[in-house]
PDB file of N, CA, C and O in Angstrom:
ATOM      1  N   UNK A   1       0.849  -1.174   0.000  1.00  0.00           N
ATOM      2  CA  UNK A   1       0.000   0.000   0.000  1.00  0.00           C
ATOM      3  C   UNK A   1       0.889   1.229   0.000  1.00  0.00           C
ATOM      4  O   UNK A   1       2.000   1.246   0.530  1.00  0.00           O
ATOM      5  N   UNK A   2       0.383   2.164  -0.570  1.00  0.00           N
ATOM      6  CA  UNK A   2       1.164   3.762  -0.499  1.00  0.00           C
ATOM      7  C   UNK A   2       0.642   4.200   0.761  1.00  0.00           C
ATOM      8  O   UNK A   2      -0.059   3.555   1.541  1.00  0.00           O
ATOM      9  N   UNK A   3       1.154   5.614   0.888  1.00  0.00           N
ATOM     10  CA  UNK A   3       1.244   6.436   2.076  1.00  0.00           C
ATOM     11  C   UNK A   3      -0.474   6.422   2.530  1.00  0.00           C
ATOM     12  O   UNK A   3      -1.119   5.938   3.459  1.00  0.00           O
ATOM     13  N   UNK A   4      -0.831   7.367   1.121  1.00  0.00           N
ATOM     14  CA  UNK A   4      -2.703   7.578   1.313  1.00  0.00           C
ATOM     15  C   UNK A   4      -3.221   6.171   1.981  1.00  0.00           C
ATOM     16  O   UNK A   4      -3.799   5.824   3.011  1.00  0.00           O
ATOM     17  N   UNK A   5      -2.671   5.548   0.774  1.00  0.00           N
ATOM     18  CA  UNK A   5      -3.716   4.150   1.428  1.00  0.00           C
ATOM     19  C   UNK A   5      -3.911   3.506   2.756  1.00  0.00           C
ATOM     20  O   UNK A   5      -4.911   3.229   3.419  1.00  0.00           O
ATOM     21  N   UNK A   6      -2.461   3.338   2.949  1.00  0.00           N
ATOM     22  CA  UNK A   6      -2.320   3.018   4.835  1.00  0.00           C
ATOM     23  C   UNK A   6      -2.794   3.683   5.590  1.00  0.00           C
ATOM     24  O   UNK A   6      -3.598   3.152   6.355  1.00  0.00           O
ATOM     25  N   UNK A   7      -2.485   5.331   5.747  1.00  0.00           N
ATOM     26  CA  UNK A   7      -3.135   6.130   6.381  1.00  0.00           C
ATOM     27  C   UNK A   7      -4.738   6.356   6.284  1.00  0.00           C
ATOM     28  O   UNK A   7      -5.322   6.813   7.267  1.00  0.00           O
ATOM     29  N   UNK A   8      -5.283   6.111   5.378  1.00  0.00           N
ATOM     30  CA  UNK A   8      -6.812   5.693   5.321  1.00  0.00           C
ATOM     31  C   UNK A   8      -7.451   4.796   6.176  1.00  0.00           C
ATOM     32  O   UNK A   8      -8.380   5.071   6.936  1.00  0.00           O
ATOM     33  N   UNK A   9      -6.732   3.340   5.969  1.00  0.00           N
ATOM     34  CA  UNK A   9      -6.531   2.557   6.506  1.00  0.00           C
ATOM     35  C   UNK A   9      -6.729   2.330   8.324  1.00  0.00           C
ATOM     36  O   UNK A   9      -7.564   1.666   8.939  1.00  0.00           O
ATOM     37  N   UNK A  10      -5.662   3.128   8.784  1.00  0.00           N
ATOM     38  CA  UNK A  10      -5.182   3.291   9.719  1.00  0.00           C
ATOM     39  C   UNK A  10      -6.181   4.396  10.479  1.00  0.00           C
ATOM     40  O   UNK A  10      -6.364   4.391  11.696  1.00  0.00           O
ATOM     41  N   UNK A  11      -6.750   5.274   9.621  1.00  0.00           N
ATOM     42  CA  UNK A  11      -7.665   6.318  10.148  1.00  0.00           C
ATOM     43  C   UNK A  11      -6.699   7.195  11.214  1.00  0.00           C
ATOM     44  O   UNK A  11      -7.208   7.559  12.274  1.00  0.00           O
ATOM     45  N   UNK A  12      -5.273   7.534  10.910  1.00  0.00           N
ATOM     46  CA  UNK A  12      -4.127   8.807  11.145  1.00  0.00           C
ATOM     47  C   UNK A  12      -3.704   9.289   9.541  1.00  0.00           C
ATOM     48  O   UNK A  12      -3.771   8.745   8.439  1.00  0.00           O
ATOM     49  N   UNK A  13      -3.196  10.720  10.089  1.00  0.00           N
ATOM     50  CA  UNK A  13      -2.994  11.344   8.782  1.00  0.00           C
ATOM     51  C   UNK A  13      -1.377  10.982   7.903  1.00  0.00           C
ATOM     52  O   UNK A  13      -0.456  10.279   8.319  1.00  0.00           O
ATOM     53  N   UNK A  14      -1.448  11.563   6.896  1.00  0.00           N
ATOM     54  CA  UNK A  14      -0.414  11.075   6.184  1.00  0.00           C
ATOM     55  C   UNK A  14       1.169  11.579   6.803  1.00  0.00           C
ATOM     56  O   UNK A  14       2.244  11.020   6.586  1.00  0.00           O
ATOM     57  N   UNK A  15       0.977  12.504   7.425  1.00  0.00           N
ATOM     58  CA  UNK A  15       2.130  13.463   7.846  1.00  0.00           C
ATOM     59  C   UNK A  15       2.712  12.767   9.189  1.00  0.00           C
ATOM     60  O   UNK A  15       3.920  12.789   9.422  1.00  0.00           O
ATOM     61  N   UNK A  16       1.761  12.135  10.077  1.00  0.00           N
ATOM     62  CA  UNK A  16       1.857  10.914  11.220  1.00  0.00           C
ATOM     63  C   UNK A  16       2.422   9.338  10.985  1.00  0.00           C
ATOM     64  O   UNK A  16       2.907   8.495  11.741  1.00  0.00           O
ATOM     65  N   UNK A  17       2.062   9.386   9.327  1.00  0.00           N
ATOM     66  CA  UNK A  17       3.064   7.961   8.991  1.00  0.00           C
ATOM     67  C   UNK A  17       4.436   8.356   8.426  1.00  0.00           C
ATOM     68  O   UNK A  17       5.359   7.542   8.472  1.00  0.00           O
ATOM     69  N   UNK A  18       4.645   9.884   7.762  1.00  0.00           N
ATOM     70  CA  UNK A  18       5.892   9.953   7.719  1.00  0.00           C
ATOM     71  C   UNK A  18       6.337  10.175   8.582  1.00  0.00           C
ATOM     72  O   UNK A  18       7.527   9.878   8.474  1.00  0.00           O
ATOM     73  N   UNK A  19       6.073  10.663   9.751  1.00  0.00           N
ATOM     74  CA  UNK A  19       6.858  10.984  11.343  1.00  0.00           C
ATOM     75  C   UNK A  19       6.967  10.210  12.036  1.00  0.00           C
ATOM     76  O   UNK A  19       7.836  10.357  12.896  1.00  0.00           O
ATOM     77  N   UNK A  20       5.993   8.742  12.034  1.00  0.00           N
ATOM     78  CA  UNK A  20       5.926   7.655  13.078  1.00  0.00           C
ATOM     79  C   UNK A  20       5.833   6.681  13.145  1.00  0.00           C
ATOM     80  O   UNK A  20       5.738   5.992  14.160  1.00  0.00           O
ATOM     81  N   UNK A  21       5.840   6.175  11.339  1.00  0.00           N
ATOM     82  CA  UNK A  21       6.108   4.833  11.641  1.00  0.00           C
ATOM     83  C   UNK A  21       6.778   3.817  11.702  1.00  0.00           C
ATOM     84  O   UNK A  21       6.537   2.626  11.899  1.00  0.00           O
ATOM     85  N   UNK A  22       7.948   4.617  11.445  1.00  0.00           N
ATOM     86  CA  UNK A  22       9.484   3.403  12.218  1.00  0.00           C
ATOM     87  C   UNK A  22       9.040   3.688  13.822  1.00  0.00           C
ATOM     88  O   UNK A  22       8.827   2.779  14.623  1.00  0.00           O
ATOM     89  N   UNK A  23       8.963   4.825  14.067  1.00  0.00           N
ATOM     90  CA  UNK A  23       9.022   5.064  15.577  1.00  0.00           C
ATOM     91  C   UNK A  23       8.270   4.172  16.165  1.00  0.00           C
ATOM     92  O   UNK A  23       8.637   3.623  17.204  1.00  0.00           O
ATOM     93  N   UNK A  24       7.441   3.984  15.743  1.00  0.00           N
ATOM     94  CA  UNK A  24       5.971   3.147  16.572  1.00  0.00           C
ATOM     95  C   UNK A  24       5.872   1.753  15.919  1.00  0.00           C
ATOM     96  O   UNK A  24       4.783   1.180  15.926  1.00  0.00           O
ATOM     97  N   UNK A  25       7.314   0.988  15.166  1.00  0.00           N
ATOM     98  CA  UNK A  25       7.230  -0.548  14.788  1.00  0.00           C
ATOM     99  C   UNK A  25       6.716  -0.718  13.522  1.00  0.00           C
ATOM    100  O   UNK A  25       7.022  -1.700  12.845  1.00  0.00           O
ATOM    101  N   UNK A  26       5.709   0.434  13.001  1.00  0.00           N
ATOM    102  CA  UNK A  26       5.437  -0.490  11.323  1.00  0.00           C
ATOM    103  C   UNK A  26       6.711  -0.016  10.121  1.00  0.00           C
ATOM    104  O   UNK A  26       7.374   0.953   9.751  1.00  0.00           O
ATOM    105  N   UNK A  27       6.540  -1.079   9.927  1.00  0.00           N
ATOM    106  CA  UNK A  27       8.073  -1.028   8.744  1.00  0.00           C
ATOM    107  C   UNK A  27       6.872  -0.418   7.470  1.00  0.00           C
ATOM    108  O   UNK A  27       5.678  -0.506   7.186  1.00  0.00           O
ATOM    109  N   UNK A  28       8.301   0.310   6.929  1.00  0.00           N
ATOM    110  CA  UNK A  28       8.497   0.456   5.966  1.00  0.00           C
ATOM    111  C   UNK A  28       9.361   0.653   4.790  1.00  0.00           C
ATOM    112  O   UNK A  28      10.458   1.211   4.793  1.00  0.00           O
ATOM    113  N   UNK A  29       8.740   0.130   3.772  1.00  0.00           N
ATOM    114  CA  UNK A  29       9.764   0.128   2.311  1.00  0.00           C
ATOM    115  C   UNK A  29       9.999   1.469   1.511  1.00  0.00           C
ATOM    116  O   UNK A  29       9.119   2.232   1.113  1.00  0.00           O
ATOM    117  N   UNK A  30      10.907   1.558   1.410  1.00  0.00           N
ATOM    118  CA  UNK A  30      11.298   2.938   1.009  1.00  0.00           C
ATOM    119  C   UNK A  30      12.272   2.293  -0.613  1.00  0.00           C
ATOM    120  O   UNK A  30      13.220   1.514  -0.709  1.00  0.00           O
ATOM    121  N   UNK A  31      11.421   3.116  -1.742  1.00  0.00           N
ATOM    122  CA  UNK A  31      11.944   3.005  -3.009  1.00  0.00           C
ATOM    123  C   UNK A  31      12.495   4.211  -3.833  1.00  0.00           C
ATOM    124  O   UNK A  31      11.762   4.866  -4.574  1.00  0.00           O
ATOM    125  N   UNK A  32      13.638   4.433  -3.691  1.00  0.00           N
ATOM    126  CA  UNK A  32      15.086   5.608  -4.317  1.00  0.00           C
ATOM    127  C   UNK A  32      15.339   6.327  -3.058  1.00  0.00           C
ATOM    128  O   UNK A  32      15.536   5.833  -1.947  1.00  0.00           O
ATOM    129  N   UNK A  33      15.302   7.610  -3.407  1.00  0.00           N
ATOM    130  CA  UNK A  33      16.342   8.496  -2.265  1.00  0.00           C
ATOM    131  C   UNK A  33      16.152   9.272  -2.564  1.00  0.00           C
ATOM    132  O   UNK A  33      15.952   9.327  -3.778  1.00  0.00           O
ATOM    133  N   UNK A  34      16.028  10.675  -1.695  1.00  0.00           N
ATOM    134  CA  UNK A  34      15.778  11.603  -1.438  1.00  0.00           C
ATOM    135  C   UNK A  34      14.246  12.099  -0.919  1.00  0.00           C
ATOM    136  O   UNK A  34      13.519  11.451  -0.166  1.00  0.00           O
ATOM    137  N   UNK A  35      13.922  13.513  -1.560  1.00  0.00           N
ATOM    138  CA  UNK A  35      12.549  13.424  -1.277  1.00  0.00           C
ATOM    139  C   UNK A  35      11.403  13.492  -2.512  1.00  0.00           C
ATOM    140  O   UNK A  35      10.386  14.148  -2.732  1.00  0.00           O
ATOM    141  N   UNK A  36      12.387  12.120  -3.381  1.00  0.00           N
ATOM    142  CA  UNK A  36      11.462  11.803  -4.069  1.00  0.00           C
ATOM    143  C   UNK A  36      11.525  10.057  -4.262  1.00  0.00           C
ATOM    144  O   UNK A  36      11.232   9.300  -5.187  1.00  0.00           O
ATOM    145  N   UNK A  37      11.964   9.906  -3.142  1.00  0.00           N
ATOM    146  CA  UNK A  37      11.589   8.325  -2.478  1.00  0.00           C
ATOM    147  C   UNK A  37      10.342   8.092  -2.274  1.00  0.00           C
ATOM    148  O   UNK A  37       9.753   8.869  -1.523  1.00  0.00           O
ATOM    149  N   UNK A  38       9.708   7.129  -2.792  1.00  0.00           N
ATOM    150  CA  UNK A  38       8.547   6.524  -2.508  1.00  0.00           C
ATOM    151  C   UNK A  38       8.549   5.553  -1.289  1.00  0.00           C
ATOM    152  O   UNK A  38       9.443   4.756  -1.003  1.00  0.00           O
ATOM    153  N   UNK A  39       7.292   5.786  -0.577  1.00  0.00           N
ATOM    154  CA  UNK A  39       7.097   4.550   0.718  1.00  0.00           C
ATOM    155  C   UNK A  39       6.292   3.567   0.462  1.00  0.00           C
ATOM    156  O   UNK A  39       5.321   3.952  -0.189  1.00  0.00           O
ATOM    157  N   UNK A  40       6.286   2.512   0.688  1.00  0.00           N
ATOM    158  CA  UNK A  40       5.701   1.410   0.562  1.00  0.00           C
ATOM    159  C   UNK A  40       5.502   0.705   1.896  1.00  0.00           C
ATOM    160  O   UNK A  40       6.456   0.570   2.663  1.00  0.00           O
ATOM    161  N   UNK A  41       3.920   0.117   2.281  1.00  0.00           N
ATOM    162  CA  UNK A  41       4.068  -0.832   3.396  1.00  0.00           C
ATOM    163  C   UNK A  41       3.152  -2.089   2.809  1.00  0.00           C
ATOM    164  O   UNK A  41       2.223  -1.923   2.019  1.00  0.00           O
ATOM    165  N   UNK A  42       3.469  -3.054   3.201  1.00  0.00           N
ATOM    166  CA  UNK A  42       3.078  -3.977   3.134  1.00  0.00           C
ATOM    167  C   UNK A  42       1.575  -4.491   3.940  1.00  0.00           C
ATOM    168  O   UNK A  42       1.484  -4.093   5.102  1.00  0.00           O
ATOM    169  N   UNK A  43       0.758  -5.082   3.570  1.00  0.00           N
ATOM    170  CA  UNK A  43      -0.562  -5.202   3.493  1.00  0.00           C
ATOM    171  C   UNK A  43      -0.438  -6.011   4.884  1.00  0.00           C
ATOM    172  O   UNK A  43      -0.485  -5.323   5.904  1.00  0.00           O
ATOM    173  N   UNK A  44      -0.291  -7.339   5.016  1.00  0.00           N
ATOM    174  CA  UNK A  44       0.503  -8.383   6.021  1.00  0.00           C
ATOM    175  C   UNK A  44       1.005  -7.652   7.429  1.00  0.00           C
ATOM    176  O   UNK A  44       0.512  -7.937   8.520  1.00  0.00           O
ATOM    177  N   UNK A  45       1.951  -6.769   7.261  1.00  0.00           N
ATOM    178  CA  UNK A  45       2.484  -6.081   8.136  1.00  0.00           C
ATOM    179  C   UNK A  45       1.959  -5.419   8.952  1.00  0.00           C
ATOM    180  O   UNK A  45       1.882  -5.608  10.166  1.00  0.00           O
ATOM    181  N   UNK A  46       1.344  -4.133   7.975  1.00  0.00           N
ATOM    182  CA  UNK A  46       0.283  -3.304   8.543  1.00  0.00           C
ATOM    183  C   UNK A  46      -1.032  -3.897   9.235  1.00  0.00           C
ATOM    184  O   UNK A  46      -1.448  -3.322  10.241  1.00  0.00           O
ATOM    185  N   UNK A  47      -1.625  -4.885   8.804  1.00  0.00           N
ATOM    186  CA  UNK A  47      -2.445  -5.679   9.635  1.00  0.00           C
ATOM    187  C   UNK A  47      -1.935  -6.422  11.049  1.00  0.00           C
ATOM    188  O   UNK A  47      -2.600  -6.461  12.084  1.00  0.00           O
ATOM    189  N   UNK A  48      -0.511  -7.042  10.846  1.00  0.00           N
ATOM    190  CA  UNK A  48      -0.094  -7.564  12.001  1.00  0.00           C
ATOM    191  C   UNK A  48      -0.175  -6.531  12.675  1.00  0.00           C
ATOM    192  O   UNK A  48      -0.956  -6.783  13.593  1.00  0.00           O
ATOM    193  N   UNK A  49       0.255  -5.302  12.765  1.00  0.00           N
ATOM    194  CA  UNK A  49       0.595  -4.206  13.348  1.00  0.00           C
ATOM    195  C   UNK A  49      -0.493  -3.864  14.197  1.00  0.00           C
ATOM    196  O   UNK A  49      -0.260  -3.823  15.405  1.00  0.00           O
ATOM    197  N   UNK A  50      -2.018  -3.527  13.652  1.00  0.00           N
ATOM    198  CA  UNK A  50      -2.675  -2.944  13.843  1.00  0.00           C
ATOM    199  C   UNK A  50      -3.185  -4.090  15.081  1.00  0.00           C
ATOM    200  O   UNK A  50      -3.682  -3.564  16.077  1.00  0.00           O
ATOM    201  N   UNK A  51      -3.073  -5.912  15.074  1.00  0.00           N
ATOM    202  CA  UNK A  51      -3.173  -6.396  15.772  1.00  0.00           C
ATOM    203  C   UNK A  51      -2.909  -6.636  16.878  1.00  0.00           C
ATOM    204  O   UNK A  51      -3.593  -6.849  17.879  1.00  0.00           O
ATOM    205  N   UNK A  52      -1.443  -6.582  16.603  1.00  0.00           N
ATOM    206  CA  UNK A  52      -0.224  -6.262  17.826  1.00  0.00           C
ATOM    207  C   UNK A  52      -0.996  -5.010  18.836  1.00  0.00           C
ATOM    208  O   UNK A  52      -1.432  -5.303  19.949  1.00  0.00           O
ATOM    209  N   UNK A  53      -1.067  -3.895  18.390  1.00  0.00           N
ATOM    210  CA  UNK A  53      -1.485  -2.310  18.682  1.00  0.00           C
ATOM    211  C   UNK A  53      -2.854  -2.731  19.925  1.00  0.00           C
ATOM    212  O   UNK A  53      -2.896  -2.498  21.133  1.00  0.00           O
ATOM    213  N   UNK A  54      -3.720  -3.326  19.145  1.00  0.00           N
ATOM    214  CA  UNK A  54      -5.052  -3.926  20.084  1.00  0.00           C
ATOM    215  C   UNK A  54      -4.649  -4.985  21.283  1.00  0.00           C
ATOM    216  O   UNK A  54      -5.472  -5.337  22.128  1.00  0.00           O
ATOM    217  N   UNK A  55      -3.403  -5.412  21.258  1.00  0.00           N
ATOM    218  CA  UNK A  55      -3.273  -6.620  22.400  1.00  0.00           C
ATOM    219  C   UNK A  55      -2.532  -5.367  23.078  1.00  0.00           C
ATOM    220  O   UNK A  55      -3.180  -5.271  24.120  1.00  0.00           O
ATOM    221  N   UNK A  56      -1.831  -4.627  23.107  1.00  0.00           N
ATOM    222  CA  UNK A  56      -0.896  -3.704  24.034  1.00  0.00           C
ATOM    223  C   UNK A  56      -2.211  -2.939  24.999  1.00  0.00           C
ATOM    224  O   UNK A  56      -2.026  -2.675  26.187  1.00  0.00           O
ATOM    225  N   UNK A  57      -3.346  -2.683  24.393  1.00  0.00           N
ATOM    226  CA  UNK A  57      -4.272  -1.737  24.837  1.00  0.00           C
ATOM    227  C   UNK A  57      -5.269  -2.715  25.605  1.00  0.00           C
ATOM    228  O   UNK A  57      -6.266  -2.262  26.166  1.00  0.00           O
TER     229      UNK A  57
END
């Protein structure tokens, strides 16, 4: 999934997954360099994540 999509997803804004989500455990794939690198997360992941997130709470 892209940035929009996860963050849809996720129901946080797009500016909160570029600021937080190494910080807060969801990986992400990052394709070239600079700031015209694209992010990528994985579908799998982001679901484990969101699972993980509900057992901590």
């Amino acid at each position: 999934m892209d940035v929009r999509e996860t963050a849809e997803y996720l129901n946080v804004s797009t500016s909160w997954l570029y600021k937080n989500s190494a910080r807060s455990g969801l990986a992400n794939y990052r394709f070239g360099t600079g700031s015209n690198a694209k992010i990528r997360f994985k579908v799998s992941e982001v679901e484990a994540w969101v699972k993980q997130q509900r057992e901590i709470l």
